[in-house]
C-alpha positions in Angstrom: 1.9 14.8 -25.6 4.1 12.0 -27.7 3.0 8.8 -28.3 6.1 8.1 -26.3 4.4 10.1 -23.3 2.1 6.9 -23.2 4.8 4.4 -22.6 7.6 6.4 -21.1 5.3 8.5 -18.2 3.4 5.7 -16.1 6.5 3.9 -16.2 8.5 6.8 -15.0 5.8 8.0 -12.6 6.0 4.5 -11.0 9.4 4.3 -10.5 9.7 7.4 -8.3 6.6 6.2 -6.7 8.8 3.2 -5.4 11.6 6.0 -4.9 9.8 7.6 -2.7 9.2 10.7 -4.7 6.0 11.3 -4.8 5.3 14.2 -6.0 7.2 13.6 -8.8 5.3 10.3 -9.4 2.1 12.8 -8.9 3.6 15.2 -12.0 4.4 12.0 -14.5 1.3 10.0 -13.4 -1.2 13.5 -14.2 0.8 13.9 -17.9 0.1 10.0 -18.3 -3.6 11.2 -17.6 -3.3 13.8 -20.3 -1.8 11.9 -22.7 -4.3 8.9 -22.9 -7.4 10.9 -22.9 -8.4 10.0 -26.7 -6.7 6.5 -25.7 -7.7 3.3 -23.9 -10.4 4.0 -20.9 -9.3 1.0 -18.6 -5.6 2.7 -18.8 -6.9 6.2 -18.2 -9.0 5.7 -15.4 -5.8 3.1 -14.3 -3.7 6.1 -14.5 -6.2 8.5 -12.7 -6.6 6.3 -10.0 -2.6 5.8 -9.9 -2.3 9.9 -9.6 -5.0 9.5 -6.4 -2.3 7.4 -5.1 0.6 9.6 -5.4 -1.7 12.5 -4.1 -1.8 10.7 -0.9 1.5 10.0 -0.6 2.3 13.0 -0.8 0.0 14.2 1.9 -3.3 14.7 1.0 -4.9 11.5 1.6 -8.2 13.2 2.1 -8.8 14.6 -1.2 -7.4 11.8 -2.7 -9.8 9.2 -0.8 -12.9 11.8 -2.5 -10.9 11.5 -6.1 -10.7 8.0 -5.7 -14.1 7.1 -5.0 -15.3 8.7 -7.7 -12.9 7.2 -10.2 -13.8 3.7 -9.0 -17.8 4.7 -9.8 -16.5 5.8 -13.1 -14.4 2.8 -13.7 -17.7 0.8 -12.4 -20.0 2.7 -15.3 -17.5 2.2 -18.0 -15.7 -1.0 -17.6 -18.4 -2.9 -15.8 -18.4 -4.0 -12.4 -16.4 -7.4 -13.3 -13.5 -5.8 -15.2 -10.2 -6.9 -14.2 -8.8 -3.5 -13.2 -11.9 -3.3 -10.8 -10.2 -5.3 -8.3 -7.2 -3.0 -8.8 -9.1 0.0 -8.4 -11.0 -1.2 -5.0 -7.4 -1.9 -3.4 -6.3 1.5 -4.3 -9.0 3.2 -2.9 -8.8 1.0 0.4 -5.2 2.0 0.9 -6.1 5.8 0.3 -8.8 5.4 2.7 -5.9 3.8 5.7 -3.7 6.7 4.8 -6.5 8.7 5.9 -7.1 7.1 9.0 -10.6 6.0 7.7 -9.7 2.2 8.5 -13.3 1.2 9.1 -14.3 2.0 6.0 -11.0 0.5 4.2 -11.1 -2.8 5.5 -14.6 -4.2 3.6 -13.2 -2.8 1.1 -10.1 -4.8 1.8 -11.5 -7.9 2.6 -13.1 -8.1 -0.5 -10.3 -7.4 -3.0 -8.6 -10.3 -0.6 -11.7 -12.7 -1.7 -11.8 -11.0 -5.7 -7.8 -12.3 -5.6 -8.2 -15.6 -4.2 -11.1 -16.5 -6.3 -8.7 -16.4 -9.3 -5.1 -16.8 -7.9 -3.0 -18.7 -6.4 -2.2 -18.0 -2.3 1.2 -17.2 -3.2 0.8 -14.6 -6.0 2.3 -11.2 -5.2 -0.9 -9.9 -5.8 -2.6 -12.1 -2.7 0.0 -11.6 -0.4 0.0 -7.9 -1.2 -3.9 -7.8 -0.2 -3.0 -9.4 2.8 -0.4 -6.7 4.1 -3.4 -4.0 2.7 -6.1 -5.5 4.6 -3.8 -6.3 7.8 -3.0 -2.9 7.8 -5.9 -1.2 8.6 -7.2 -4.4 10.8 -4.2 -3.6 13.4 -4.2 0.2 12.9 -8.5 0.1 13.7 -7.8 -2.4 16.4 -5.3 -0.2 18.3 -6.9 2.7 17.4 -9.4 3.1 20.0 -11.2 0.4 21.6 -8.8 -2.8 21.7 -10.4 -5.0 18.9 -8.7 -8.7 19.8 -10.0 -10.5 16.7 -9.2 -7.5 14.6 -5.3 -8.1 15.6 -5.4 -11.9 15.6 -6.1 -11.5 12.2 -3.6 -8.8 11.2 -1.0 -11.0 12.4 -2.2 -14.1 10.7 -2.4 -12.5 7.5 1.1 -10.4 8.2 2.7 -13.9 8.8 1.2 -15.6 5.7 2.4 -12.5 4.0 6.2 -12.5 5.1 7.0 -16.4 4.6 5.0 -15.9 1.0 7.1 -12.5 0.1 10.4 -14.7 1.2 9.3 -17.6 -0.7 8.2 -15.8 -3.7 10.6 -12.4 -3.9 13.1 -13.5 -1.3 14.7 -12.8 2.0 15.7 -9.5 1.4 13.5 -8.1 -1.1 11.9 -4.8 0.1 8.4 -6.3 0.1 9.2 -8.6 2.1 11.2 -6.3 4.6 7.7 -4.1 4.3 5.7 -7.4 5.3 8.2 -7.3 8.3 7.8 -4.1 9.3 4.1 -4.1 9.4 4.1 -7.1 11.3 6.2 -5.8 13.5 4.1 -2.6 14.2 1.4 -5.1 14.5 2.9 -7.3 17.1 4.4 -4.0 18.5 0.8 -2.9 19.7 0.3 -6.5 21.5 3.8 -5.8 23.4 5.0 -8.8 21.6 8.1 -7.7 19.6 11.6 -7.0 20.3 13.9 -4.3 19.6 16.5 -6.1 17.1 13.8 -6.3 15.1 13.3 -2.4 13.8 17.0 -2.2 14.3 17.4 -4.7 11.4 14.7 -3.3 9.3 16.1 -0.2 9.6 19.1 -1.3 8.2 17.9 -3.2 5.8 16.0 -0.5 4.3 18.7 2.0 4.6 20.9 -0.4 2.4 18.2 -1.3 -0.3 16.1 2.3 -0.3 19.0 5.0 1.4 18.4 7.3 3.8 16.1 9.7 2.3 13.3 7.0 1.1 10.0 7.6 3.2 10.3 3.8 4.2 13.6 4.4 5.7 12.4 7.4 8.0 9.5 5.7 8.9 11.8 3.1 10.6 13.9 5.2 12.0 11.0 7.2 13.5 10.2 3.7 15.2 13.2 3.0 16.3 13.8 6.5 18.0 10.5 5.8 19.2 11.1 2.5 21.0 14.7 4.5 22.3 12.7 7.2 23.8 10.2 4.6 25.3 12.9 2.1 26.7 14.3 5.2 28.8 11.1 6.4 30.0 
């Protein structure tokens, strides 16, 4: 691969990540992979643990959580335990693990990249208030899971709010991070039977105007809101 392969790759890779397209990102992010083998080792294993991303987006969250896992041991052996892009990697690999339903095991993971952020940034960094929506994630997902886990909610919600007036303060009322910090409250407050039906309507349109139709986010909310139609008539 070019030189250019280096540059021009992760940042295409990462752009049809936010696209939606992730198998494409998968493709770009594996030749990023390739490319800076003889290169920097924090961007390699970066990139590695980026591909582990896009391999769970695109549906195999299981053998991505395995991938990941042993990328972040790697990362740990090479880097040290203190490196900057540890904290990166750990958040990854909690995500992976919510995409495969393993929430109990994502959330310590979770809650500590939360702590690793606030020890060293601000409460309304984008990188805080998108641990928050991580961790809150899986905390409301495990809590409605199975056994109702109150606390487990309560503190979804908390860290959803904190998350939504910090993504409008810091990216705006209609950025799409902050229409995802909505949304994920919303599903949050959705399992309390606390949330109202003009809600998904307007995320659904505000994510069909920013993302279109076809983005992953988009069906997601339409999925809820065809949900919540089929539920209201039952």
């Amino acid at each position: 691969f070019s030189p250019a392969c280096q540059v021009l790759c992760p940042q295409a890779a990462f752009a049809n990540l936010l696209q939606g397209n992730f198998d494409r990102s998968l493709e770009l992010y594996r030749k990023a992979v390739f490319s800076s083998v003889d290169h920097d080792p924090a961007n390699l294993l970066t990139y590695k643990l980026h591909t582990t991303f896009a391999l769970a987006r695109s549906g195999c969250a299981k053998q991505a959580a395995t991938e990941a896992a042993e990328i972040l041991l790697e990362m740990e052996e090479r880097l040290g335990a203190c490196h900057p892009q540890m904290t990166a990697g750990r958040d990854s690999l909690g995500v992976i693990l919510g995409l495969d339903e393993r929430h109990d095991e994502a959330i310590p993971i979770l809650e500590q990249v939360l702590q690793e952020r606030l020890a060293l940034l601000p409460q309304a960094h984008v990188n805080v208030l998108r641990a928050k929506v991580h961790l809150a994630q899986s905390l409301y997902k495990s809590a409605a899971g199975g056994v109702f886990l109150e606390s487990r909610m309560l503190r979804a919600v908390q860290l959803l709010e904190e998350a939504v007036a910090g993504r409008e303060a810091a990216l705006g009322d209609d950025h799409p991070d902050t229409w995802t910090a909505r949304f994920v409250l919303a599903c949050a407050r959705d399992c309390q039977g606390d949330v109202v039906d003009s809600v998904w309507d307007e995320v659904l349109a505000a994510r069909l105007r920013l993302l279109g139709r076809d983005h992953p986010d988009s069906r997601e909310a339409s999925a809820r809101v065809e949900a919540n139609v089929r539920r209201a008539s039952q």
